[in-house]
LUMLUMDREN-2810 file (N, C-alpha, C; in Angstrom, 1 decimal):
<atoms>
<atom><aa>X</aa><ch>A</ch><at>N</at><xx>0.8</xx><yy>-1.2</yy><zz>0.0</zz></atom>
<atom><aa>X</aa><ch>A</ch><at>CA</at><xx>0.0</xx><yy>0.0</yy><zz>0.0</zz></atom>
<atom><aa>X</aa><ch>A</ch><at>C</at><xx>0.9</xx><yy>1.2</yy><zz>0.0</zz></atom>
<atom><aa>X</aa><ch>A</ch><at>N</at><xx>0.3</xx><yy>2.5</yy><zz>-0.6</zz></atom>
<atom><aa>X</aa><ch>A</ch><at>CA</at><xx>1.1</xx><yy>3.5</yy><zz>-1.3</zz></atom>
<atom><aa>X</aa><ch>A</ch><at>C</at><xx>0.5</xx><yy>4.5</yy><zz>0.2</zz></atom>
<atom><aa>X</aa><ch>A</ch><at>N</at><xx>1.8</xx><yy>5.3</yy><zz>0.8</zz></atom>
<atom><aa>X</aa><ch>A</ch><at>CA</at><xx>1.4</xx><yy>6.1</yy><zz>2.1</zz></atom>
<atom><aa>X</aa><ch>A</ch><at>C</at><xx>1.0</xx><yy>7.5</yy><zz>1.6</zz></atom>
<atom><aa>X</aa><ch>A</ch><at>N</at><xx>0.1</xx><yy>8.1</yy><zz>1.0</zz></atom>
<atom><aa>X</aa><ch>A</ch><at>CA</at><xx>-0.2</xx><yy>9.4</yy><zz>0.7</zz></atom>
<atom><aa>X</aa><ch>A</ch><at>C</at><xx>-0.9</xx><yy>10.1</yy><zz>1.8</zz></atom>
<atom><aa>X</aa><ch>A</ch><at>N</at><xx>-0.3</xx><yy>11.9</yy><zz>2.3</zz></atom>
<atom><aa>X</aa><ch>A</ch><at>CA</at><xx>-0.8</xx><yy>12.5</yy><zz>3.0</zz></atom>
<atom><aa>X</aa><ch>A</ch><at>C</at><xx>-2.1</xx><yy>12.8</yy><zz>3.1</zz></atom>
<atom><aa>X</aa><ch>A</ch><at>N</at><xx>-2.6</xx><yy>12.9</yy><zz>4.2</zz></atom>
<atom><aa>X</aa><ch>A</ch><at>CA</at><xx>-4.0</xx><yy>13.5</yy><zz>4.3</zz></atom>
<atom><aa>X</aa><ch>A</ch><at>C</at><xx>-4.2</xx><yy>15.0</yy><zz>4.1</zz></atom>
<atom><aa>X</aa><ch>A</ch><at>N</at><xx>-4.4</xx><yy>16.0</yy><zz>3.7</zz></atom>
<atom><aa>X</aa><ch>A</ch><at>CA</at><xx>-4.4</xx><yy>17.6</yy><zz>3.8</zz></atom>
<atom><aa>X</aa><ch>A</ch><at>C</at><xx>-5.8</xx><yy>18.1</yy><zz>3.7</zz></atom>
<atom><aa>X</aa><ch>A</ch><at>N</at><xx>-5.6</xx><yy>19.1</yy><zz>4.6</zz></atom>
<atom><aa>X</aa><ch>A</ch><at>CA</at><xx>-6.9</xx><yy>20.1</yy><zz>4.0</zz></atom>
<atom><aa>X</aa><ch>A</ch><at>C</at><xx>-6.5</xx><yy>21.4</yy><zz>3.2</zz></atom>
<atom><aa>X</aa><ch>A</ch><at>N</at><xx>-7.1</xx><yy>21.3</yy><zz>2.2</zz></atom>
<atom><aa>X</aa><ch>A</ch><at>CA</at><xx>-6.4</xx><yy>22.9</yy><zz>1.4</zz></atom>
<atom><aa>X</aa><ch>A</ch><at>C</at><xx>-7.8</xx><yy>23.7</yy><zz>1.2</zz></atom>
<atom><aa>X</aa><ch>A</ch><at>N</at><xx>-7.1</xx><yy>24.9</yy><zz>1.9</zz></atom>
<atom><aa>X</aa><ch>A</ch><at>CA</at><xx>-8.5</xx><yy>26.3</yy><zz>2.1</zz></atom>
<atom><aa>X</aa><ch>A</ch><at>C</at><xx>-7.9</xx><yy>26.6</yy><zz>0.9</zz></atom>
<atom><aa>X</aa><ch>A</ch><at>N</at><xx>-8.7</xx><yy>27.1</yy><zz>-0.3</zz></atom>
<atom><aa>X</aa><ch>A</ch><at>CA</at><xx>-8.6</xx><yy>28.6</yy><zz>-1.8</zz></atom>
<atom><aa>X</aa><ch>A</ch><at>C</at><xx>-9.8</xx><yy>29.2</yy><zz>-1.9</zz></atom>
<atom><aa>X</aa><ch>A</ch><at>N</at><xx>-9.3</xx><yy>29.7</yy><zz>-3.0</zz></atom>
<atom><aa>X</aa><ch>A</ch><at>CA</at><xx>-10.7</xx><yy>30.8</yy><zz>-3.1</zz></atom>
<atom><aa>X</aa><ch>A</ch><at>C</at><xx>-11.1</xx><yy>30.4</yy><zz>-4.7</zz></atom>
<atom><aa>X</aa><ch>A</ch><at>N</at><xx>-12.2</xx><yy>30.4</yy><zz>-4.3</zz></atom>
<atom><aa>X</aa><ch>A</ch><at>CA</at><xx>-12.5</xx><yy>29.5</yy><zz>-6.5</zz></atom>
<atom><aa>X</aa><ch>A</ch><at>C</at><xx>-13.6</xx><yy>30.8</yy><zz>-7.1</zz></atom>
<atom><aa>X</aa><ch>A</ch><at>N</at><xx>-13.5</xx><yy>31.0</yy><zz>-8.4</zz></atom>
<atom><aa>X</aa><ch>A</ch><at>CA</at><xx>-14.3</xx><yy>31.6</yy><zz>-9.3</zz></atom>
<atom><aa>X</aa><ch>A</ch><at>C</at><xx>-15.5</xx><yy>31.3</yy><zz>-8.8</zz></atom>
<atom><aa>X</aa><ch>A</ch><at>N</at><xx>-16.2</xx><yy>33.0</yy><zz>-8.8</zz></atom>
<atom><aa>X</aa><ch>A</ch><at>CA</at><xx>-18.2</xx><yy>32.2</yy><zz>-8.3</zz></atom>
<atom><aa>X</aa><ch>A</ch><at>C</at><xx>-18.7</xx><yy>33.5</yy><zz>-9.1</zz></atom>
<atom><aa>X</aa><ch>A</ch><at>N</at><xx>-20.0</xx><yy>33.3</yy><zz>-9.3</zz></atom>
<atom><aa>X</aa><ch>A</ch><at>CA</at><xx>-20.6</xx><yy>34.1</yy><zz>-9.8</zz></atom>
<atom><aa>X</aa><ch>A</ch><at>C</at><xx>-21.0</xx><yy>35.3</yy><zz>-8.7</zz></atom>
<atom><aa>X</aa><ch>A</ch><at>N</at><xx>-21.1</xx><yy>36.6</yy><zz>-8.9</zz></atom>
<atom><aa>X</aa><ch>A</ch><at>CA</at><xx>-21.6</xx><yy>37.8</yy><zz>-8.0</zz></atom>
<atom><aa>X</aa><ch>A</ch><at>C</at><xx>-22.6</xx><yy>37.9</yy><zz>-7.6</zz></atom>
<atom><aa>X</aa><ch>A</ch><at>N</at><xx>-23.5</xx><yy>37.4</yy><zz>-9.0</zz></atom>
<atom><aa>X</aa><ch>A</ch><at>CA</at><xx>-25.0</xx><yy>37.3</yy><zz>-8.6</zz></atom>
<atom><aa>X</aa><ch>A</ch><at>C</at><xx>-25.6</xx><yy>36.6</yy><zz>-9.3</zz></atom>
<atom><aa>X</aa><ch>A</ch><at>N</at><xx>-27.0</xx><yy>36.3</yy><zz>-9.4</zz></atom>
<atom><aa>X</aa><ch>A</ch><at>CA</at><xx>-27.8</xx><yy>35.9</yy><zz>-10.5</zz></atom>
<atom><aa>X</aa><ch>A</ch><at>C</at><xx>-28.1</xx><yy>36.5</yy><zz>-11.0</zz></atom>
<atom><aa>X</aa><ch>A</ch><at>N</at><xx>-28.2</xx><yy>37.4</yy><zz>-11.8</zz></atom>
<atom><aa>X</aa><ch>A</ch><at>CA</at><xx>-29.1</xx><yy>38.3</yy><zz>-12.6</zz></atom>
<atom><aa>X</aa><ch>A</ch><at>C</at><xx>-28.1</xx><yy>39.9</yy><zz>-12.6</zz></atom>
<atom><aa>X</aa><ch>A</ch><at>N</at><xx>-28.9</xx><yy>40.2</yy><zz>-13.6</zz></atom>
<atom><aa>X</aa><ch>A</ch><at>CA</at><xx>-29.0</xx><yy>42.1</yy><zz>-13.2</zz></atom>
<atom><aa>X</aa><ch>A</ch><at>C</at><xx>-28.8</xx><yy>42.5</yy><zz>-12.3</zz></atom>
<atom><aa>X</aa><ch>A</ch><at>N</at><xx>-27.4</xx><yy>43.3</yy><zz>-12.1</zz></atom>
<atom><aa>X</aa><ch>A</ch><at>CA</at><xx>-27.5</xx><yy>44.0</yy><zz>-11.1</zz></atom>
<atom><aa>X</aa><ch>A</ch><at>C</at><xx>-26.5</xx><yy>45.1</yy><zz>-11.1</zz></atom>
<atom><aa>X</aa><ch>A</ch><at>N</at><xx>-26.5</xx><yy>46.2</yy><zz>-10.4</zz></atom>
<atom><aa>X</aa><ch>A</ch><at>CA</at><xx>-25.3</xx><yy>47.6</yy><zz>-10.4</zz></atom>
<atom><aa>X</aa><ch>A</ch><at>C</at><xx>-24.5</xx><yy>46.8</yy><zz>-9.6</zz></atom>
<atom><aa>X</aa><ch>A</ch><at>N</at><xx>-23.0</xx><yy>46.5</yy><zz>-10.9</zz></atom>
<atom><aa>X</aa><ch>A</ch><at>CA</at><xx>-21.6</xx><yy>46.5</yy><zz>-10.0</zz></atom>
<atom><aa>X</aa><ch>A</ch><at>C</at><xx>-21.2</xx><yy>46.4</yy><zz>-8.6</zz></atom>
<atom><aa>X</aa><ch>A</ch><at>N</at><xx>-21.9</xx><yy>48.1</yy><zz>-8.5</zz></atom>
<atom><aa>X</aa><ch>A</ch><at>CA</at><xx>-21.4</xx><yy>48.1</yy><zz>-7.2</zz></atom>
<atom><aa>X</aa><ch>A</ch><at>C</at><xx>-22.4</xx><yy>47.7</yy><zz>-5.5</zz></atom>
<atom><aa>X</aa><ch>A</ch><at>N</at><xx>-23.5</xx><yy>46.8</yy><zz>-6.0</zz></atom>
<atom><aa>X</aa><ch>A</ch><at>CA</at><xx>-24.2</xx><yy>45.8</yy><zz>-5.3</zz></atom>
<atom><aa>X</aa><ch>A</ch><at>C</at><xx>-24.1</xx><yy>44.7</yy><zz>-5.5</zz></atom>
<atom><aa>X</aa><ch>A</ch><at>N</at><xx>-22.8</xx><yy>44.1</yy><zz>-5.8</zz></atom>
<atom><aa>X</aa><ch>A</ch><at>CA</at><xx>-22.4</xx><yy>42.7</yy><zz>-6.3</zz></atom>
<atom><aa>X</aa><ch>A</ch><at>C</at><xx>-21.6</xx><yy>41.9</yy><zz>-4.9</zz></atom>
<atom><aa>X</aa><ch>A</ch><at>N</at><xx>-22.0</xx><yy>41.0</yy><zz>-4.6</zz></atom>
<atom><aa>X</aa><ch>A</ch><at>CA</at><xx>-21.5</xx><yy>40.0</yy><zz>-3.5</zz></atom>
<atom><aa>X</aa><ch>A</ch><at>C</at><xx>-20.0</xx><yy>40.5</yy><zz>-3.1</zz></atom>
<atom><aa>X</aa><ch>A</ch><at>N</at><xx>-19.2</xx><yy>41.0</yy><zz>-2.4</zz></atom>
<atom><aa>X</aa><ch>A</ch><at>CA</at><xx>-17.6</xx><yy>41.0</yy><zz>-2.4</zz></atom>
<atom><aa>X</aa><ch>A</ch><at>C</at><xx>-17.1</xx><yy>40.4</yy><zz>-1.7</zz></atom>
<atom><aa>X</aa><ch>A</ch><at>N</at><xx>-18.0</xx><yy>39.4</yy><zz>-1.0</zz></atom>
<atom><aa>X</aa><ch>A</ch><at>CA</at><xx>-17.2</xx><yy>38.3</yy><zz>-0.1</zz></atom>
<atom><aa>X</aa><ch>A</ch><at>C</at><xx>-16.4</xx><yy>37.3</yy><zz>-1.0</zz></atom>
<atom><aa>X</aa><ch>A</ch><at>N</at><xx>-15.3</xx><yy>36.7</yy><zz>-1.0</zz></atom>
<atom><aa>X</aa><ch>A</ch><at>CA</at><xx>-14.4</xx><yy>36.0</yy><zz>-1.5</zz></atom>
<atom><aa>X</aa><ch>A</ch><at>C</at><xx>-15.8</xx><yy>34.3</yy><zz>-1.2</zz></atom>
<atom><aa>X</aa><ch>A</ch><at>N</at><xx>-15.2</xx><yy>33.5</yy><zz>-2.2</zz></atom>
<atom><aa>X</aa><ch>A</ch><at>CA</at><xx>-16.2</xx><yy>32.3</yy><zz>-1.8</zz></atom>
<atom><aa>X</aa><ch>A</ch><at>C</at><xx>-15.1</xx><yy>31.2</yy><zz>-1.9</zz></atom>
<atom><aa>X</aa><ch>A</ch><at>N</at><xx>-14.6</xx><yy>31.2</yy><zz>-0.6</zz></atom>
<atom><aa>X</aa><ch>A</ch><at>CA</at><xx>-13.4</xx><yy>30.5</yy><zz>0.5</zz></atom>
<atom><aa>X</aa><ch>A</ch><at>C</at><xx>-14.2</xx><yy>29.2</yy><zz>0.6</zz></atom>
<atom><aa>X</aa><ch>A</ch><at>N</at><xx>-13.4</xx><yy>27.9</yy><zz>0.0</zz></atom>
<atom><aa>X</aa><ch>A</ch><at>CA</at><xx>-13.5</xx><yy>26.5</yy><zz>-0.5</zz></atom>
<atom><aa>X</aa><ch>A</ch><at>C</at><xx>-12.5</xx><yy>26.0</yy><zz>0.4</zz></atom>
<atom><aa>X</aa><ch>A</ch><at>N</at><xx>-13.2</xx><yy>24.5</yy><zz>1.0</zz></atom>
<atom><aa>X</aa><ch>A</ch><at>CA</at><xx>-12.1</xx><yy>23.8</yy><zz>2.0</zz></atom>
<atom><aa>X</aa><ch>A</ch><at>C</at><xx>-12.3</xx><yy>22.2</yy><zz>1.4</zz></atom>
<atom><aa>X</aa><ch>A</ch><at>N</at><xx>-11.4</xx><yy>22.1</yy><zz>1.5</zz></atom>
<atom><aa>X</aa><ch>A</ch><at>CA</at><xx>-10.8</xx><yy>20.7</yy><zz>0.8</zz></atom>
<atom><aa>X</aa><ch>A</ch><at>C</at><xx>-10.5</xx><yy>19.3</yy><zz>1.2</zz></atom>
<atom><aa>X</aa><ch>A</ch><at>N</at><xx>-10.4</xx><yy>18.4</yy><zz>1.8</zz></atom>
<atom><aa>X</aa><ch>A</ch><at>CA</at><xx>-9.9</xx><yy>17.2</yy><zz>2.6</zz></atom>
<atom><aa>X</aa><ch>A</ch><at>C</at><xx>-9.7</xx><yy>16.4</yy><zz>1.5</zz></atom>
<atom><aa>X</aa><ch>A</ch><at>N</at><xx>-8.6</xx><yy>15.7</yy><zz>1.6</zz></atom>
<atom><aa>X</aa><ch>A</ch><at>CA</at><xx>-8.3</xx><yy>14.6</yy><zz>0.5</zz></atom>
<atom><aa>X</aa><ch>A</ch><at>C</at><xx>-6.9</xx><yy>14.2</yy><zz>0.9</zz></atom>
<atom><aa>X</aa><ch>A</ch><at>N</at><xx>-6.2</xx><yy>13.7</yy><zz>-0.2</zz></atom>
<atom><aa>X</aa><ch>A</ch><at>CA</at><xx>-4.9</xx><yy>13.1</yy><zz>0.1</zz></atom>
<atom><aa>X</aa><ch>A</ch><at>C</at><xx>-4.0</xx><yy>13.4</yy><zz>-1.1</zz></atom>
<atom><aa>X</aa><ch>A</ch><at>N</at><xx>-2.7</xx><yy>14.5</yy><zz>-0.6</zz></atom>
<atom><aa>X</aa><ch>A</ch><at>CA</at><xx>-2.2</xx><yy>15.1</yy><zz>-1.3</zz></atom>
<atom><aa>X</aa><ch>A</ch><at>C</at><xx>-1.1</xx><yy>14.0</yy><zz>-2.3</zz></atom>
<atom><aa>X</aa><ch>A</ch><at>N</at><xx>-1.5</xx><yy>14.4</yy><zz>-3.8</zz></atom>
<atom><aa>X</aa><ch>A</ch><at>CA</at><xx>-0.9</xx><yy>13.8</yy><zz>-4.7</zz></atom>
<atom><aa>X</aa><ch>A</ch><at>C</at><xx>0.1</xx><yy>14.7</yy><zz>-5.0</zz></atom>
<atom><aa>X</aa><ch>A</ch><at>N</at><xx>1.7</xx><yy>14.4</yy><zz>-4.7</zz></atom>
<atom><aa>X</aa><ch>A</ch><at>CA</at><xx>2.8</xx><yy>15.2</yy><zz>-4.8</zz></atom>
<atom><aa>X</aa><ch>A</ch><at>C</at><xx>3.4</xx><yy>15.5</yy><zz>-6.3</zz></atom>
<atom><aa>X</aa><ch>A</ch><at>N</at><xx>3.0</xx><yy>14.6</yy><zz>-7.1</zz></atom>
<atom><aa>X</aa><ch>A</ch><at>CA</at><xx>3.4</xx><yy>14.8</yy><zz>-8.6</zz></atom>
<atom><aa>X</aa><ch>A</ch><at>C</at><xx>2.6</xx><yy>14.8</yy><zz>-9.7</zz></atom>
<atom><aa>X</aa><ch>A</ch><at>N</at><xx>1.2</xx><yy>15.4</yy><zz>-9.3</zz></atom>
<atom><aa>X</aa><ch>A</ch><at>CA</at><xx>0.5</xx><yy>15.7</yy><zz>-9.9</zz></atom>
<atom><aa>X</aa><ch>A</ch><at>C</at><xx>0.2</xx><yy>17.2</yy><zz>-10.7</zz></atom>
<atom><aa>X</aa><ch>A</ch><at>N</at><xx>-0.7</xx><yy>17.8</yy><zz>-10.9</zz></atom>
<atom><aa>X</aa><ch>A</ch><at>CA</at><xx>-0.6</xx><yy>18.5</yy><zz>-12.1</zz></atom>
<atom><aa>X</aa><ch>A</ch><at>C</at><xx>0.0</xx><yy>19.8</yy><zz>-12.2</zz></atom>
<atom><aa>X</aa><ch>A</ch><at>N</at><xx>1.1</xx><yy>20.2</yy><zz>-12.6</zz></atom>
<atom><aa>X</aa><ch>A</ch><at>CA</at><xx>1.8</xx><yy>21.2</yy><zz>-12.7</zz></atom>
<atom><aa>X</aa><ch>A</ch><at>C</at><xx>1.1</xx><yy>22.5</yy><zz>-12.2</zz></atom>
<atom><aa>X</aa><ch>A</ch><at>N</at><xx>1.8</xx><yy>23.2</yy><zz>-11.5</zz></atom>
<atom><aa>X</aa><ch>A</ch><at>CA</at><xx>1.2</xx><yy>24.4</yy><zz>-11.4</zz></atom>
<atom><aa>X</aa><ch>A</ch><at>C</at><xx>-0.5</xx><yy>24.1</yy><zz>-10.4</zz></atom>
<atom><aa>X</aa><ch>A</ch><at>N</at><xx>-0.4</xx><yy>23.2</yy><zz>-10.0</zz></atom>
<atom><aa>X</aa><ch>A</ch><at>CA</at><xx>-1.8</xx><yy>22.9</yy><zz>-9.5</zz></atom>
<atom><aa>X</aa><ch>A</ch><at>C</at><xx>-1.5</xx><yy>22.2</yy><zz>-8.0</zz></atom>
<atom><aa>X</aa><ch>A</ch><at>N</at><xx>-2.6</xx><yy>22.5</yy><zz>-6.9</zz></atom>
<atom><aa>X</aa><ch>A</ch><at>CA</at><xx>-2.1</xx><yy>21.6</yy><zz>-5.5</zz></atom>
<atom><aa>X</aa><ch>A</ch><at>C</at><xx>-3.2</xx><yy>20.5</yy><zz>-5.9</zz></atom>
<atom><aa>X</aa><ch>A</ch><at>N</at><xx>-2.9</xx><yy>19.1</yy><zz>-6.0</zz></atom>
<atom><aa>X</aa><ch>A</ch><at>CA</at><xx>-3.8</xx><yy>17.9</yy><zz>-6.6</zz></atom>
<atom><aa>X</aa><ch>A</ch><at>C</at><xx>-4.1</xx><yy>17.1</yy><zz>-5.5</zz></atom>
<atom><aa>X</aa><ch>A</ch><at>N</at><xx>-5.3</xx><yy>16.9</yy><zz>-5.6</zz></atom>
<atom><aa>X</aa><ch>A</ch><at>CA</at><xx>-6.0</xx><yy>16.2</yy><zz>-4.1</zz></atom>
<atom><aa>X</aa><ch>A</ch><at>C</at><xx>-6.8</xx><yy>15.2</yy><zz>-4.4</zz></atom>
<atom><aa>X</aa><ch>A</ch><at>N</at><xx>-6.7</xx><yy>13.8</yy><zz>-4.2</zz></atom>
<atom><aa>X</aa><ch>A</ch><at>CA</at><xx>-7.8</xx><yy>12.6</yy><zz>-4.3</zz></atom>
<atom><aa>X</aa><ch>A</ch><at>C</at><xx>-8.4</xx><yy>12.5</yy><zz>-3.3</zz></atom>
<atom><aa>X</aa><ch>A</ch><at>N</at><xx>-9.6</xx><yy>12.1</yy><zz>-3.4</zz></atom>
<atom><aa>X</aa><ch>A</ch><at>CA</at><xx>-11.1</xx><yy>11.9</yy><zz>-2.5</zz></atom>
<atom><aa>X</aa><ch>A</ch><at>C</at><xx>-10.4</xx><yy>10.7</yy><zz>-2.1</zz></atom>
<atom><aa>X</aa><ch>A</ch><at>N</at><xx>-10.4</xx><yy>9.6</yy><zz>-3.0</zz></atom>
<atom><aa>X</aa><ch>A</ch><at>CA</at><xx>-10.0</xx><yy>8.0</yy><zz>-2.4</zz></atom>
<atom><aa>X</aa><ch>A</ch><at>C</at><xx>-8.6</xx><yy>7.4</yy><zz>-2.9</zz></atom>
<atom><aa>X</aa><ch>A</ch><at>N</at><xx>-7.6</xx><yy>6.6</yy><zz>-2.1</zz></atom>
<atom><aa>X</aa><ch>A</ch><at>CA</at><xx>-6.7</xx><yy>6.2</yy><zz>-2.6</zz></atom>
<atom><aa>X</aa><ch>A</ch><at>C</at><xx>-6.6</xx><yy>4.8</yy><zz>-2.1</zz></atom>
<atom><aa>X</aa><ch>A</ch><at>N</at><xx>-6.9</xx><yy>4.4</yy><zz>-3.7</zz></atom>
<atom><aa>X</aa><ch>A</ch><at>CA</at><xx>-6.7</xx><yy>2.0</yy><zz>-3.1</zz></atom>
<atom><aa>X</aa><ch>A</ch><at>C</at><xx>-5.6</xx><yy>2.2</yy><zz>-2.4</zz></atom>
<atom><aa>X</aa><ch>A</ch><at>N</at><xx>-5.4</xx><yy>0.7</yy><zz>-2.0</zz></atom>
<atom><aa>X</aa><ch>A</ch><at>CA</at><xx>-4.5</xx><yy>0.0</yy><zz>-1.7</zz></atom>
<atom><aa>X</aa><ch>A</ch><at>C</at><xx>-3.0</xx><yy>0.2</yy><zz>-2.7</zz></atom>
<atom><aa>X</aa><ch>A</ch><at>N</at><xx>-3.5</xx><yy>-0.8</yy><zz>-3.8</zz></atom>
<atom><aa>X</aa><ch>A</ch><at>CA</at><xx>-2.7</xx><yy>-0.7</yy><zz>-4.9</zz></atom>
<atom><aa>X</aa><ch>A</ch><at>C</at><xx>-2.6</xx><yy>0.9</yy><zz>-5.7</zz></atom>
<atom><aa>X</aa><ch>A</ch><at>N</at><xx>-2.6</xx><yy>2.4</yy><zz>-5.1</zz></atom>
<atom><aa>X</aa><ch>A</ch><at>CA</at><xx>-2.2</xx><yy>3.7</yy><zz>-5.3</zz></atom>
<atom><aa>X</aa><ch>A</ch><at>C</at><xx>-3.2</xx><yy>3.5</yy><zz>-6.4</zz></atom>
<atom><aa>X</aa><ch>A</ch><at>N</at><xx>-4.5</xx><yy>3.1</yy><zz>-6.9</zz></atom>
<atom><aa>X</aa><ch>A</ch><at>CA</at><xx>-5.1</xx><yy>3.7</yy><zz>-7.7</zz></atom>
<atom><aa>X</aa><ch>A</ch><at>C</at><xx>-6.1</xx><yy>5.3</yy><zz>-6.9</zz></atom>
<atom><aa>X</aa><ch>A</ch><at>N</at><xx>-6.4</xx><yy>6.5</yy><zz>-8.1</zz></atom>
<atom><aa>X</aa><ch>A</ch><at>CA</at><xx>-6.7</xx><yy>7.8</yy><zz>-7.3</zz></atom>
<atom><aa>X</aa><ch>A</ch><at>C</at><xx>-8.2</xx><yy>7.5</yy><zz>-7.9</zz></atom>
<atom><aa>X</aa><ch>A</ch><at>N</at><xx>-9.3</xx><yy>8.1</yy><zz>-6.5</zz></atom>
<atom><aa>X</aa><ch>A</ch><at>CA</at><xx>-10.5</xx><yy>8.2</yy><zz>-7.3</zz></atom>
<atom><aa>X</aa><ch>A</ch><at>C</at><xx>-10.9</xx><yy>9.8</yy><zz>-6.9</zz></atom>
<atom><aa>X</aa><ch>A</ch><at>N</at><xx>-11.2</xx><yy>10.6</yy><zz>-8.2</zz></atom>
<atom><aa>X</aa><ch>A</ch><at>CA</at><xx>-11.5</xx><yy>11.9</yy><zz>-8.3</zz></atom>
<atom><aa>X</aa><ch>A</ch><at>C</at><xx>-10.8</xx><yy>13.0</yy><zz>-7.7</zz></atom>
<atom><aa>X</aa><ch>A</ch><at>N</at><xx>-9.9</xx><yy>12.9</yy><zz>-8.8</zz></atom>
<atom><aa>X</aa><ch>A</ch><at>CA</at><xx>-8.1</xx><yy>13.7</yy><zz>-8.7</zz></atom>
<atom><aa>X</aa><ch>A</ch><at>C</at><xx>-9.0</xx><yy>15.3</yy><zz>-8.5</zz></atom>
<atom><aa>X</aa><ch>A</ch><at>N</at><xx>-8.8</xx><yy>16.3</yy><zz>-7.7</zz></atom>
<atom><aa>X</aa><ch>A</ch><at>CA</at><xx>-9.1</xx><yy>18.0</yy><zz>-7.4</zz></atom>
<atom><aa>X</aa><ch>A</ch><at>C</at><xx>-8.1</xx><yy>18.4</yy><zz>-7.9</zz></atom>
<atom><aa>X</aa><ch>A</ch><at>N</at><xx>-8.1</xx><yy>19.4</yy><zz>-9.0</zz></atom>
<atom><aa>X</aa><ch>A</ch><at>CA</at><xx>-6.6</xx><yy>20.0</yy><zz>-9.3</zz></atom>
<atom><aa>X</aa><ch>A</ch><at>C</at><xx>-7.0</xx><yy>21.5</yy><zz>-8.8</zz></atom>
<atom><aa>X</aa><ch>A</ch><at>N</at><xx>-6.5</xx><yy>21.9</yy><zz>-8.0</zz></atom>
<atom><aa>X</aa><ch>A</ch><at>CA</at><xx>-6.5</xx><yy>23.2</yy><zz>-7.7</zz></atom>
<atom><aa>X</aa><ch>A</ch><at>C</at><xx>-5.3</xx><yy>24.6</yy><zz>-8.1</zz></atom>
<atom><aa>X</aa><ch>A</ch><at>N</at><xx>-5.9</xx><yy>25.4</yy><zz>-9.3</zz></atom>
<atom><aa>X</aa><ch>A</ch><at>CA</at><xx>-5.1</xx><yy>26.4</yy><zz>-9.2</zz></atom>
<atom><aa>X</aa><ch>A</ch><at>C</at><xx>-3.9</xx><yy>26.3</yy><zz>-7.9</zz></atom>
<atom><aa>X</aa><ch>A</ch><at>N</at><xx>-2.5</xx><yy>26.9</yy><zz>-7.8</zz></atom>
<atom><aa>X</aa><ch>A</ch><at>CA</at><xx>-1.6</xx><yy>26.9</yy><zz>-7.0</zz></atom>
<atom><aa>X</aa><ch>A</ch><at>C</at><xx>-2.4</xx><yy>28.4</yy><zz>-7.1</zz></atom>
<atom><aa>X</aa><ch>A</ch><at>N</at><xx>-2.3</xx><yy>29.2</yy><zz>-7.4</zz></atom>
<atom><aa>X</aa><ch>A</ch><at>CA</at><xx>-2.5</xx><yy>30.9</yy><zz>-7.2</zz></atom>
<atom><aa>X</aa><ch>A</ch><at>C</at><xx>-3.7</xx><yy>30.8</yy><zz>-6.0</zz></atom>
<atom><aa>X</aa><ch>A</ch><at>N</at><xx>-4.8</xx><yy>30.1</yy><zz>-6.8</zz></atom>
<atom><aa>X</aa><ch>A</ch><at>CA</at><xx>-5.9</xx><yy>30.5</yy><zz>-5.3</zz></atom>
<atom><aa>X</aa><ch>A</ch><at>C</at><xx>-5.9</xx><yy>29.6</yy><zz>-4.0</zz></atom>
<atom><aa>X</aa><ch>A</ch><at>N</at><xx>-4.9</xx><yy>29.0</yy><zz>-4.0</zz></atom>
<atom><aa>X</aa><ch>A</ch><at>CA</at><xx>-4.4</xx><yy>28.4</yy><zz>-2.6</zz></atom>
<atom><aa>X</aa><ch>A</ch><at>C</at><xx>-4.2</xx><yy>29.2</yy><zz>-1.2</zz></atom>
<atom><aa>X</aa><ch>A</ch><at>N</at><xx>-4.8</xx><yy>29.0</yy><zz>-0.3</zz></atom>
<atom><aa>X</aa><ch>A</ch><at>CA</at><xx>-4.7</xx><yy>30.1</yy><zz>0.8</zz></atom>
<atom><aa>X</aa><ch>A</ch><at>C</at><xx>-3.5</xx><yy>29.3</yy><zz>1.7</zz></atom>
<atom><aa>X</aa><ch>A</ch><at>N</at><xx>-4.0</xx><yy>27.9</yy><zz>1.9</zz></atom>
<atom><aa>X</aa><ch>A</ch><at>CA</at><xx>-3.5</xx><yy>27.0</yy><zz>3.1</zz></atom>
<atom><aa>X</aa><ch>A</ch><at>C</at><xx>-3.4</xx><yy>25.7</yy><zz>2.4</zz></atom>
<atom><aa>X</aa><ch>A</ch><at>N</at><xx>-2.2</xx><yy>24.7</yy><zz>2.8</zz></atom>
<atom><aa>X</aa><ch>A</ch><at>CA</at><xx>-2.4</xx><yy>23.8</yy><zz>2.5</zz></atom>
<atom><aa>X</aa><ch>A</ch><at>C</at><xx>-1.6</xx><yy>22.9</yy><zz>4.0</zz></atom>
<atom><aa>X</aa><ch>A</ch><at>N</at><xx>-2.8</xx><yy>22.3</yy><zz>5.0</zz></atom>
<atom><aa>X</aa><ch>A</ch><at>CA</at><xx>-2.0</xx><yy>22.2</yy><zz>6.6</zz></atom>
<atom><aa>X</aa><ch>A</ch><at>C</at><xx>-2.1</xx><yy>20.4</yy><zz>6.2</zz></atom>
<atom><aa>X</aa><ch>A</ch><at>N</at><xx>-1.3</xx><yy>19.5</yy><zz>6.8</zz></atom>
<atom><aa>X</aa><ch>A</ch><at>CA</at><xx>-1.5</xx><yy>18.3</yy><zz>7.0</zz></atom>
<atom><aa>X</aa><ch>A</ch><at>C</at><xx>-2.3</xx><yy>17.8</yy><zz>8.1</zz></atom>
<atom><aa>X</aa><ch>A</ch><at>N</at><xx>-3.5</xx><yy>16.8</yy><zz>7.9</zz></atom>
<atom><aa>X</aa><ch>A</ch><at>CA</at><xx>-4.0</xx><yy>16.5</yy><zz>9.0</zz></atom>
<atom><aa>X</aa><ch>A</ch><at>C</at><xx>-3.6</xx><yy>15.2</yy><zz>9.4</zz></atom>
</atoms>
């Protein structure tokens, strides 16, 4: 069996402002701050922090997270 870390990674992902019509400057400005848990894949996609939900025995990944490196806030080991 393959020992991959556990992590949680806080970023901040693309969201829409609003639904509809609306003046600019009554548009949501809270950041929409995403938290993560999975098991950090160290050689995974360039430029990206890459996170699997499940990892077999035999190191197969089920539902690889590739996260932008830029909107990474945290990445702590649990």
């Amino acid at each position: 069996m393959t020992d991959h870390t556990k992590v949680i990674v806080t970023w901040l992902d693309a969201h829409a402002a609003s639904d509809g019509w609306l003046a600019a400057n009554d548009m949501d400005k809270e950041p929409c701050r995403v938290t993560t848990l999975g098991y950090l894949i160290p050689d995974g996609k360039e430029g990206h922090v890459t996170v699997a939900q499940t990892v077999s025995p035999d190191g197969e990944c089920y539902h690889l997270f590739c996260i932008p490196a830029g909107m990474v806030e945290s990445v702590v080991i649990v």
